[in-house]
C-alpha atoms as one frame of an Amber mdcrd trajectory, in Angstrom:
protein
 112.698 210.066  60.538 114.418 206.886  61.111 118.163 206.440  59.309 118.578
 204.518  56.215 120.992 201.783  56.251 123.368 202.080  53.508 122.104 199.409
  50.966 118.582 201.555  51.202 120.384 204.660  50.688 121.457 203.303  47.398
 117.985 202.031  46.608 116.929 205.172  47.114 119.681 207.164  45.329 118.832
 208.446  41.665 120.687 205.714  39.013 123.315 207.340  37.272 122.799 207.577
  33.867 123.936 204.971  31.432 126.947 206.732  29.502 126.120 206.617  25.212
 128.552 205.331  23.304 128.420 204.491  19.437 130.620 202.656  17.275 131.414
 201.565  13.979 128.738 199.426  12.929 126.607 198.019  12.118 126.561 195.071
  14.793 129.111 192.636  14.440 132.402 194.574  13.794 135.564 194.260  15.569
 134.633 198.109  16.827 132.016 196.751  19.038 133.875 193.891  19.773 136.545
 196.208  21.071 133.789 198.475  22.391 132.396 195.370  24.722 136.144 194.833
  25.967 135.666 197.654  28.489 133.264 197.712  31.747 131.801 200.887  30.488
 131.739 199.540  27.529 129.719 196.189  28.535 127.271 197.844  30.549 126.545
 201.225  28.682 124.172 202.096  25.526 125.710 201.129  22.435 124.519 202.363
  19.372 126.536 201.505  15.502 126.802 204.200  13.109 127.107 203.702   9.861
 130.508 205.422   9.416 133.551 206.630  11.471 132.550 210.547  10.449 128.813
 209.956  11.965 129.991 208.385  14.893 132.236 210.965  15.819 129.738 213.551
  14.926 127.563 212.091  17.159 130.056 212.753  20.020 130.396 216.576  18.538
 126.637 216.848  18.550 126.277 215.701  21.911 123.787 212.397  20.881 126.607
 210.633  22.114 129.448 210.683  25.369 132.117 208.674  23.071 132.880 206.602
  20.645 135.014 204.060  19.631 136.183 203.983  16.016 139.769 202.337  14.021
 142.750 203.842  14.257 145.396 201.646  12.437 145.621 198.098  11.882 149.215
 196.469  12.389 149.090 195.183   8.460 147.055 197.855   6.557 148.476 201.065
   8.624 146.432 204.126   9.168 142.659 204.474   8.865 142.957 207.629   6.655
 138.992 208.703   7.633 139.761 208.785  11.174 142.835 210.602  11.495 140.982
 212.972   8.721 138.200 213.632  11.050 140.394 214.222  14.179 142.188 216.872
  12.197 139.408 219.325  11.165 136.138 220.171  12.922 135.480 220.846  15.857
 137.879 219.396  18.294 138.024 215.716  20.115 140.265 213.726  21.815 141.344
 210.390  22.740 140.123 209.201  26.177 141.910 205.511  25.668 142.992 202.924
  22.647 141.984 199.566  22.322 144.428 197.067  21.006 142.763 194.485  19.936
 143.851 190.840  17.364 141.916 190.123  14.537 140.752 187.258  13.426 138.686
 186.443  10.161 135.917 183.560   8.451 134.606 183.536   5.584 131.025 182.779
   5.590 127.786 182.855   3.208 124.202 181.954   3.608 124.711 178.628   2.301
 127.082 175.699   3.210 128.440 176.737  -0.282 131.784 174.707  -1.881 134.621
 177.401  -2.456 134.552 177.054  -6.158 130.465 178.627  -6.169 131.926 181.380
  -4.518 131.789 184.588  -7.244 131.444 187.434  -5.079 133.132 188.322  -1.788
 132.109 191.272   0.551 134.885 192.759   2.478 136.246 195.928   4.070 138.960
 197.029   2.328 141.409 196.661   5.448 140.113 193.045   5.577 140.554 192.186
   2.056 144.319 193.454   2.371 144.470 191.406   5.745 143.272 188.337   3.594
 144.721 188.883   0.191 147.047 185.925  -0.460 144.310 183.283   1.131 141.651
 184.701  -1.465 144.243 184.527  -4.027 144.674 181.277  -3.604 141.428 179.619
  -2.473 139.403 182.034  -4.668 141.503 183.126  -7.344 137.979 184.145  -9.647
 135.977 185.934  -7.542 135.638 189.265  -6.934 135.864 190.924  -4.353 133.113
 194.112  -2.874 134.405 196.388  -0.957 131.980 197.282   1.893 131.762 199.943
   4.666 132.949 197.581   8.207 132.773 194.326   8.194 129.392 193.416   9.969
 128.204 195.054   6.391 130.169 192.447   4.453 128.444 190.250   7.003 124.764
 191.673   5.943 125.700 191.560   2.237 126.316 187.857   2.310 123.510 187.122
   4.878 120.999 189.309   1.881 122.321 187.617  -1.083 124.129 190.650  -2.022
 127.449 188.486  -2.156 127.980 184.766  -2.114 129.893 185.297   0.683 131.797
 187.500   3.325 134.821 188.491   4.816 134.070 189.057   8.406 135.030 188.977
  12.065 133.937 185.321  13.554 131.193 186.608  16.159 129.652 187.727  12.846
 128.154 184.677  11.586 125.588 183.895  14.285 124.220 186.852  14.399 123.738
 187.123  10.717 123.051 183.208  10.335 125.949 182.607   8.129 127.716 179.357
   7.476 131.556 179.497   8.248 133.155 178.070   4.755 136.529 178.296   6.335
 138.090 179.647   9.372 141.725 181.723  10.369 142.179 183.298   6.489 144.258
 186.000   7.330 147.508 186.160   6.109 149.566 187.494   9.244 147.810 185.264
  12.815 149.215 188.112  15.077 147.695 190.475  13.281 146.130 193.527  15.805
 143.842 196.393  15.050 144.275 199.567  17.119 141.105 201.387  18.323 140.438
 204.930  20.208 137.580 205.710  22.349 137.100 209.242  21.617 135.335 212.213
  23.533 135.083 215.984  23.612 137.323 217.632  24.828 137.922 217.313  29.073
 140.991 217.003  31.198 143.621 214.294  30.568 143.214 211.591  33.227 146.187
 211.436  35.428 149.654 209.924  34.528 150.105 206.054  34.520 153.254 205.544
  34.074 152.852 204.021  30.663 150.812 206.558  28.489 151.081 208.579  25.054
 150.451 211.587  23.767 148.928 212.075  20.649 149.216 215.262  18.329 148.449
 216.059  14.734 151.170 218.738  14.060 150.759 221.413  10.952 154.267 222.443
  10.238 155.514 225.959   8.333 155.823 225.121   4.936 157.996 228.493   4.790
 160.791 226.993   6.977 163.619 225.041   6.058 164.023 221.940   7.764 160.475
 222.303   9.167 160.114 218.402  10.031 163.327 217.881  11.464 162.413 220.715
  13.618 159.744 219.217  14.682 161.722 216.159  15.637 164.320 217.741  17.685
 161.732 219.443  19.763 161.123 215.709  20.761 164.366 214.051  20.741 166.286
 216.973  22.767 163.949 215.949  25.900 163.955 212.455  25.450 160.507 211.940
  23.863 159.989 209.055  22.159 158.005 208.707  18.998 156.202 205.639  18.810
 154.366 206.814  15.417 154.821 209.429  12.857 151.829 209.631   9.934 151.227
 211.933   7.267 148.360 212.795   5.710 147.284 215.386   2.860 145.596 218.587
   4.421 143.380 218.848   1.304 144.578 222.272   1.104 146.824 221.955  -2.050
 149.537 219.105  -3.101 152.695 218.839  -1.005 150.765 220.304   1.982 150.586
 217.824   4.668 150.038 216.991   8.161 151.612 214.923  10.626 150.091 212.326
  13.331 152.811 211.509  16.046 152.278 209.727  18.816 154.864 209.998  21.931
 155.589 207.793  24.835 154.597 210.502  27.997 151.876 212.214  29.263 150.905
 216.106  28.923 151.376 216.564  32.523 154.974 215.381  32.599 157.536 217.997
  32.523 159.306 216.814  29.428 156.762 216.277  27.653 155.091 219.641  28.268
 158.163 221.440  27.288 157.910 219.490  23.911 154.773 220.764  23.194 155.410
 224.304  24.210 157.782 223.918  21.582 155.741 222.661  18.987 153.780 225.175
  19.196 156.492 227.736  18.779 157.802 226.503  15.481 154.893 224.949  13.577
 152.090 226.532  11.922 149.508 224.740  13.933 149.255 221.587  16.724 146.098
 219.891  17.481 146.191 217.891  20.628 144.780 214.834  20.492 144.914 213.554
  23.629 147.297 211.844  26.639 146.136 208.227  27.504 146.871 205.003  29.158
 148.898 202.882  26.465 147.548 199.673  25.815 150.371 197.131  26.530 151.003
 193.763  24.890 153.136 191.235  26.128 155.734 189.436  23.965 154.944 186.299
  22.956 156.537 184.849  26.043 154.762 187.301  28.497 157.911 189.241  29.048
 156.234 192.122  28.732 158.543 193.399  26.108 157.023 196.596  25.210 157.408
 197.551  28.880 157.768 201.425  28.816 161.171 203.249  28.643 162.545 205.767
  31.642 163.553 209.201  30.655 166.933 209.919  30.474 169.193 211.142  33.008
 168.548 214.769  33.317 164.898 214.614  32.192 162.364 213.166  34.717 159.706
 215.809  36.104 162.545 215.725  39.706 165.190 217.170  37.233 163.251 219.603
  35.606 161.621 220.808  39.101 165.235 221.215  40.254 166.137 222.950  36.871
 163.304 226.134  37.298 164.034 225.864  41.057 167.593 226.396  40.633 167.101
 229.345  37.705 164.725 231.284  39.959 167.157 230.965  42.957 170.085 232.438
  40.267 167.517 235.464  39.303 167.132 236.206  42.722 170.840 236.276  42.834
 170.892 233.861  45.737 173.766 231.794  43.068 174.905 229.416  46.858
């Protein structure tokens, strides 16, 4: 049988399968906007759910290998529905983030003047991103909150608003006319996102990663929290976020998102979690990830990640177990 060259080889080679994601949707949204920023993203199956709890599902239930939902938004915080979900069920966790600026139209069906405009479909998170320009271009309408923003999108494109807040790739597809252009309130304004599987091993150490964690601490403990913080801040972990969020069990009972500059597979910051999950009543890991970096406004790169101390890089804490095995031997030269 004669060889193949290489080029038929591939020819010949089953394709690999096209990897499933779903997103936020419906079409439109700054999810798949975000979604299409990655190669995998680009050339995969995308699919919009109609809600960060069914797209996530989706991953649980197989029907999907990830998907990319909000996290926080650099003006309206927290996406409460998404931490929510990575807390309970069955677990997930965060294969990357996203970090991604926003910009917003408003747009109708119509070439509409302002002053028509009674009705204005918007995520909530986009309304709050918008709220002093709508004060003071439409100071009588009212605004409808809607599920993402490519649904503010269909609501004005239906006649179910006069018009909509909504990203600016929305329009087209929707055959919208822009009224106005740039209405949010902050221009710099970002929206973090996470591209979330089940569960698998962390991908290996950049240099510039986090660790996220959603930590349940003992309610019967004084100084519980604090504890929780020195765990951290005795190895020279950094914590880039701290969230809280009610556990639904009863009022006062909470728990708490942190994120961490480090990986899981650095020493220090596998010793912090070996102590978190001494002292607290739970810990969900969430995931270890490459950290999305923006430059400063100059390019500096100004969020440029921070060593660990002296005394706490993975060669010190090597050195540390090597030198208390070599003292329980009693070799103490």
């Amino acid at each position: 049988m004669p060889e193949l060259s290489p080029a038929a080889e591939r020819r010949d080679r089953p394709a690999e399968p096209a990897t499933r994601f779903v997103y936020l949707g419906p079409e439109g949204t700054f999810s798949e906007q975000a979604l299409r920023t990655l190669p995998a993203g680009e050339r995969g199956i995308r699919t919009p759910a109609r809600s960060v709890p069914e797209a996530l599902d989706a991953v649980r239930a197989g029907e999907a290998d990830a998907a990319l939902v909000p996290l926080e938004s650099s003006i309206g915080g927290a996406v409460g529905v998404t931490l929510d979900e990575l807390a309970t069920g069955d677990p997930l966790t965060i294969a990357r983030e996203v970090v991604l600026p926003v910009e917003f139209v408003l747009a109708a069906g119509d070439p509409i003047p302002l002053e028509s405009v009674r009705t204005v479909a918007a995520h909530p998170q986009a309304a709050l991103q918008c709220r002093r320009w709508l004060a003071g271009h439409l100071p009588d309408a009212t605004v409808v909150d809607a599920p993402s923003n490519g649904a503010a999108a269909a609501s004005a494109a239906s006649g179910g608003a006069d018009a909509a807040v909504c990203a600016p790739t929305a329009p087209p597809r929707h055959r919208l006319t822009v009224l106005a252009d740039k209405i949010a309130d902050h221009p710099d304004a970002v929206t973090r996102f996470a591209l979330v599987t089940r569960p698998a091993p962390a991908t290996e150490p950049t240099g510039d990663d986090l660790t996220s964690l959603a930590v349940y601490i003992a309610h019967d403990r004084v100084g519980a929290l604090l504890s929780v913080l020195m765990e951290l801040a005795v190895r020279g972990v950094n914590l880039t976020r701290i969230e809280s969020r009610p556990t639904g069990e009863r009022l006062g009972r909470y728990v708490f998102f942190l994120d961490c500059a480090g990986h899981v597979a650095e020493a220090r910051v596998g010793e912090a979690l070996r102590g978190l999950r001494r002292i607290c009543a739970d810990v969900r890991f969430l995931g270890s990830y490459p950290r999305h970096r923006l430059l400063g406004g100059d390019g500096d790169g100004a969020d440029a990640p921070v060593p660990a101390p002296p005394g706490l890089s993975d060669p010190d804490y090597a050195d540390a177990v090597a030198w208390l095995a070599r003292v329980r031997d009693g070799a103490l030269s």
